[in-house]
C-alpha positions as CSV (number, residue, x, y, z in Angstrom):
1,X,-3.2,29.6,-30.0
2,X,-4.2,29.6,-26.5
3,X,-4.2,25.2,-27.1
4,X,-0.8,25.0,-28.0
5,X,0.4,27.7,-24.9
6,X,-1.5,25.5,-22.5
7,X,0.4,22.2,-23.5
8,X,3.2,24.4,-23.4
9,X,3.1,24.9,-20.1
10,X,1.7,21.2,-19.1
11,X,4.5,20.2,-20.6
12,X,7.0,22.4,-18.6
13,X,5.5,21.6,-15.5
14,X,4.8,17.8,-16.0
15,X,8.1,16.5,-17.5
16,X,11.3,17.5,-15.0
17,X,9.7,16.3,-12.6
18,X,8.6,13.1,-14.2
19,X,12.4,12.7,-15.5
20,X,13.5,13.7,-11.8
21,X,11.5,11.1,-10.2
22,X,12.1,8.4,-12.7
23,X,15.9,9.0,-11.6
24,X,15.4,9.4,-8.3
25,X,13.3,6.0,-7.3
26,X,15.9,3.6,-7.5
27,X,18.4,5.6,-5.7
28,X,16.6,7.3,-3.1
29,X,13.2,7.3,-1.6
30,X,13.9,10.5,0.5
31,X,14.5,12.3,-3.0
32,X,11.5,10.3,-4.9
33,X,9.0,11.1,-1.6
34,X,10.0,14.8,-1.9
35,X,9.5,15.1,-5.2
36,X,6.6,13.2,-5.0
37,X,5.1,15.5,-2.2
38,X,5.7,18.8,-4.4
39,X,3.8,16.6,-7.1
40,X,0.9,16.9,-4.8
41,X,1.2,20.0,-2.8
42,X,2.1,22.1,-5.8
43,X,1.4,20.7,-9.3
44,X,-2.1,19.0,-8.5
45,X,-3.2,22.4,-8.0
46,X,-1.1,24.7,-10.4
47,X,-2.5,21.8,-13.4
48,X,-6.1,23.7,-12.3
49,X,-4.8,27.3,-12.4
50,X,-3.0,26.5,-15.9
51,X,-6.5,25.2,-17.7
52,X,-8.1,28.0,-15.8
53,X,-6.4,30.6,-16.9
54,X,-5.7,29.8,-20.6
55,X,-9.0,27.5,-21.3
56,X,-11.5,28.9,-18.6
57,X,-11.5,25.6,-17.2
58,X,-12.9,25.9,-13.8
59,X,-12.2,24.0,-10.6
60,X,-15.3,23.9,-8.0
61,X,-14.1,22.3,-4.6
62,X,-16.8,23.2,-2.5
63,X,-14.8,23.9,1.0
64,X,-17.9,24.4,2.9
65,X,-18.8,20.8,2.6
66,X,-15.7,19.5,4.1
67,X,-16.5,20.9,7.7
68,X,-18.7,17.5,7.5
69,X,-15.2,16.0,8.0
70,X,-14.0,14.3,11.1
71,X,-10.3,14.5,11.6
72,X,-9.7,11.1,9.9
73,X,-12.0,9.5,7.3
74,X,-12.4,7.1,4.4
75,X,-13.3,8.9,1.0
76,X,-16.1,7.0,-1.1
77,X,-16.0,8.5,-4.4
78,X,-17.5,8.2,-8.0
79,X,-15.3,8.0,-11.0
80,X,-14.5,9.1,-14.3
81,X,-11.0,9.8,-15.7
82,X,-7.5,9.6,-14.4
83,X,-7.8,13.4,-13.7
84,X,-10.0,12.2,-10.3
85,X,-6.5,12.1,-8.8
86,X,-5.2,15.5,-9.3
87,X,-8.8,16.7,-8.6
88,X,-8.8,15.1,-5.8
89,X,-5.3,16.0,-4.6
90,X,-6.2,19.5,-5.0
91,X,-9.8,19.7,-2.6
92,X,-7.6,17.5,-0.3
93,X,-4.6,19.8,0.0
94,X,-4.5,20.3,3.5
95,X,-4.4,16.4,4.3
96,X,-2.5,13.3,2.9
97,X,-4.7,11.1,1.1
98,X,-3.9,7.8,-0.4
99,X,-5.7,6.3,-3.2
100,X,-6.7,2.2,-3.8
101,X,-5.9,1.8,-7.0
102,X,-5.5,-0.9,-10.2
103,X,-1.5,-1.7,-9.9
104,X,-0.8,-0.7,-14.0
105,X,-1.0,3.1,-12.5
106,X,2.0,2.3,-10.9
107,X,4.4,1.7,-13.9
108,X,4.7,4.2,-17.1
109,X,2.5,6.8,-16.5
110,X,4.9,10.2,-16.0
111,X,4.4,12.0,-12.9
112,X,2.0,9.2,-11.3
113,X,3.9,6.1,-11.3
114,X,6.8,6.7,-9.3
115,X,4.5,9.0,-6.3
116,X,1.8,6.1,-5.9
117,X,5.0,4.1,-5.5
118,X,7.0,6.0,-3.3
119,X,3.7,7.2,-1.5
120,X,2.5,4.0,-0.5
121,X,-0.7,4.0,-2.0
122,X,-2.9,0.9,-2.7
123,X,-1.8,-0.9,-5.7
124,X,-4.4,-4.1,-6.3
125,X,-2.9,-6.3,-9.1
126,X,-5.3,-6.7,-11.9
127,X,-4.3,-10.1,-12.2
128,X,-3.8,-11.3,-8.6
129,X,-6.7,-13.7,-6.9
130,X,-9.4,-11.7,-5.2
131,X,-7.7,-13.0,-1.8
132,X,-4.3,-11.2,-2.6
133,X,-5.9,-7.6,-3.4
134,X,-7.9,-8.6,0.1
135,X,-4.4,-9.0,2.0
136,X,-3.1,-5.7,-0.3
137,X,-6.5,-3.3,0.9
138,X,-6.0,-4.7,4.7
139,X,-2.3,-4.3,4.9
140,X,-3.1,-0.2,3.2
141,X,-5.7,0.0,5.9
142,X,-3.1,-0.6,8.8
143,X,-0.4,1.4,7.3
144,X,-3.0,5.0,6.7
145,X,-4.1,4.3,10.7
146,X,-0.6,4.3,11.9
147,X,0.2,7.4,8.7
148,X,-2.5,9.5,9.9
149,X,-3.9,9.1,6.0
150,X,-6.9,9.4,4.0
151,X,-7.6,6.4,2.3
152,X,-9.8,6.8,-1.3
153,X,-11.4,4.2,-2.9
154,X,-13.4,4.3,-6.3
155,X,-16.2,1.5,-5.6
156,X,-17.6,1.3,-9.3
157,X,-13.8,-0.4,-9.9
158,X,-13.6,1.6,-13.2
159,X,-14.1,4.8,-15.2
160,X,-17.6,5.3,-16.2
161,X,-17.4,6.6,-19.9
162,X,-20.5,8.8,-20.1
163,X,-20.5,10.5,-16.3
164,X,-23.0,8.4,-14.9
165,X,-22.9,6.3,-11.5
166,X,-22.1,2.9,-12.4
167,X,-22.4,-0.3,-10.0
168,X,-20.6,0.4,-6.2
169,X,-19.2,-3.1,-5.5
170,X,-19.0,-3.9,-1.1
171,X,-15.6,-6.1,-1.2
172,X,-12.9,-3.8,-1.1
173,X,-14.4,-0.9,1.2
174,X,-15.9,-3.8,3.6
175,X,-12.1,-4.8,3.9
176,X,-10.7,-1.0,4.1
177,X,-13.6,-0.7,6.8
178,X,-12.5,-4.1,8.7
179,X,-8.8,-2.8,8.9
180,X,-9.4,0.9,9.6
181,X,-12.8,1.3,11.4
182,X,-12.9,4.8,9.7
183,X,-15.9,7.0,9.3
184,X,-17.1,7.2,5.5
185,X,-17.2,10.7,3.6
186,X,-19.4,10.5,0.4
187,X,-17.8,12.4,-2.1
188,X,-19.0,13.6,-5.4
189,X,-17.2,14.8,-8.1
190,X,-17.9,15.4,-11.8
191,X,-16.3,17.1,-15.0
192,X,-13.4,14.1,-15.7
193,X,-15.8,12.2,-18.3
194,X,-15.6,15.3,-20.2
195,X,-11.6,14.9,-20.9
196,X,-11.2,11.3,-20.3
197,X,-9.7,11.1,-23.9
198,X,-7.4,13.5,-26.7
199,X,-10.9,13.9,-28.6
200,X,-12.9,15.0,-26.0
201,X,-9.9,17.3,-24.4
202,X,-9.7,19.0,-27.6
203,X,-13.4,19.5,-27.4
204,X,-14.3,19.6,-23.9
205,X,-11.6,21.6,-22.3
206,X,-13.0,25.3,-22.9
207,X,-15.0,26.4,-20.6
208,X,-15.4,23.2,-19.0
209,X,-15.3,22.3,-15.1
210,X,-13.9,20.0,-12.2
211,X,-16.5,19.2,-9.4
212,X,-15.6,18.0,-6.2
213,X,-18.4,18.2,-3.2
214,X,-18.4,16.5,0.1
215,X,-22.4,15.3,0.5
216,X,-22.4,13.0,3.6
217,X,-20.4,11.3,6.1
218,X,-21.3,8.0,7.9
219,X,-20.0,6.0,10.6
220,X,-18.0,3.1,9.6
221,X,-20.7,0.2,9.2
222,X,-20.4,-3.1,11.4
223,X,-22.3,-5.5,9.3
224,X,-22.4,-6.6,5.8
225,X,-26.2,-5.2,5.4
226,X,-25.2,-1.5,7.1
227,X,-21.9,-1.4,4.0
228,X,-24.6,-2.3,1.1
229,X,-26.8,0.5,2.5
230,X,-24.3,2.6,3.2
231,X,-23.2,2.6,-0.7
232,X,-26.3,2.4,-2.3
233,X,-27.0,5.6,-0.3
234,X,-23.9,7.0,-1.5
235,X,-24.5,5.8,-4.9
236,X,-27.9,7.8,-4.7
237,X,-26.6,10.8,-3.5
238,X,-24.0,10.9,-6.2
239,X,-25.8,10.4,-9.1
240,X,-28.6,13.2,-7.1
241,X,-25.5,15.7,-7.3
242,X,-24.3,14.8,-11.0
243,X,-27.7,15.7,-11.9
244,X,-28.2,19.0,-10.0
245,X,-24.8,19.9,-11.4
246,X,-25.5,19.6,-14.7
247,X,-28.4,21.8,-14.7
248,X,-26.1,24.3,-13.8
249,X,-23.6,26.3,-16.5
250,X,-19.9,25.3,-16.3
251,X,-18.8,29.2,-14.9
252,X,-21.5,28.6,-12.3
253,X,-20.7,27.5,-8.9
C-alpha cells in the first residue's frame, strides 16, 4: 500500500513540472530557469521527505562537514545512480552547483533534461573527440567563475553498479582545475547503488538511506603529479567512508 501512495505522490510532484518545462524551453528561458530553479530548491528535497516518510528512506547530509568549505569550490565525488543529482542538490541547497555530465542527460529524461539545459551545466558529448569535451569542461569552468557556481564532476566517468569506488580518471578535473583554479572538496556519498534500477527500488527502498559527507578539501593542484595524488587520495578516502558506513544500520546517522 504504502508503494503505490509513494509513486503517487512522485508522480504528482515530478510530472507538471516536467510537462511545464518541456513547454516552456523553446519559448522562454526566464520561464524554463524558474521552473528549473524550484526543481532544485524545492523538489530535490521534498523527493527525500516523500521516501522518508512513506518508505523510512533516510537522507544523511552531514552539515557539519561542509564548514570544511571555502566560499567557492570544485566537488569531487564518487558515483552511483542518477539519484547522485537530487542527493546532491539537496546537501547543496544553500549554493548553485553545476554538474559535468554525459550529454544524453540532457534530452528525454522528465524533470532533468530541460534544467541541465536551461542551467548551463556541463554536457560532454559521448560521441565528440576527447579535444571537444576538453573545449566543453574549459568553456563550464569560465562560465561557474564569472556564475559564482559549484562545479561537480564524477571522475570514475560512470555508475559503479555494486557501490564500490571504481577508477578516478585526471583529464577532465585537470581541465576544470586549469580553467577555474578552484579548491577541491572530496565528497562522499553512498546509498544510490541500492536503487540504481526498478528491481532493486522495489527491494531496496525500505528502510534504506542517502549518504552525502564532505571528507576533505584541497587546494587546487598545479601539476599533473599533485592532480593524480590528489584523486587517488580522494579515491582512498571514499571507499574509507563507504566502508565505515556500511557497518553502520541504515536509521543510523
Amino acid at each position: 500500500m504504502y508503494s503505490v501512495i509513494t509513486l503517487i505522490c512522485l508522480f504528482q510532484m515530478v510530472i507538471p513540472p516536467s510537462i511545464l518545462n518541456v513547454i516552456a524551453y523553446p519559448v522562454s528561458k526566464r520561464w524554463c530557469m524558474n521552473i528549473s530553479n524550484y526543481i532544485v530548491k524545492v523538489l530535490a528535497p521534498r523527493l527525500f521527505a516523500i521516501l522518508n516518510t512513506y518508505r523510512q528512506f533516510h537522507f544523511f547530509g552531514y552539515k557539519e562537514s561542509k564548514k570544511l568549505l571555502p566560499q567557492q569550490f570544485s566537488v569531487v565525488s564518487n558515483h552511483q545512480s542518477l539519484l547522485d543529482i537530487p542527493a546532491l542538490m539537496n546537501f547543496f541547497r544553500e549554493k548553485e552547483i553545476r554538474f559535468v555530465a554525459k550529454d544524453f542527460l540532457a534530452r528525454h529524461i522528465p524533470l532533468v533534461s530541460e534544467m541541465l539545459r536551461v542551467q548551463g551545466h556541463c554536457m560532454i558529448p559521448r560521441k565528440g573527440s576527447p579535444m571537444q569535451a576538453m573545449k566543453t569542461i574549459e568553456k563550464f569552468g569560465s562560465r561557474v567563475i564569472k556564475q559564482n557556481q559549484i562545479p561537480i564532476i564524477f571522475p570514475e566517468g560512470t555508475r559503479s553498479r555494486d557501490g564500490n569506488v571504481g577508477k578516478f580518471y585526471s583529464a577532465g578535473l585537470r581541465k576544470l582545475n586549469e580553467s577555474t583554479g578552484l579548491p577541491i572538496a572530496c565528497i562522499a556519498l553512498d546509498g544510490g547503488y541500492q536503487i540504481s534500477d526498478m528491481t532493486r527500488i522495489m527491494n531496496n527502498l525500505e528502510n534504506g538511506c542517502y549518504r552525502v559527507k564532505v571528507l576533505k578539501v584541497f587546494d587546487c593542484p598545479k601539476t599533473k603529479e599533485e592532480e593524480v595524488k590528489v584523486l587517488d587520495e580522494c579515491r582512498s578516502l571514499i571507499q574509507a567512508q563507504l566502508d565505515e558506513w556500511r557497518k553502520l544500520p541504515s536509521d543510523v546517522e
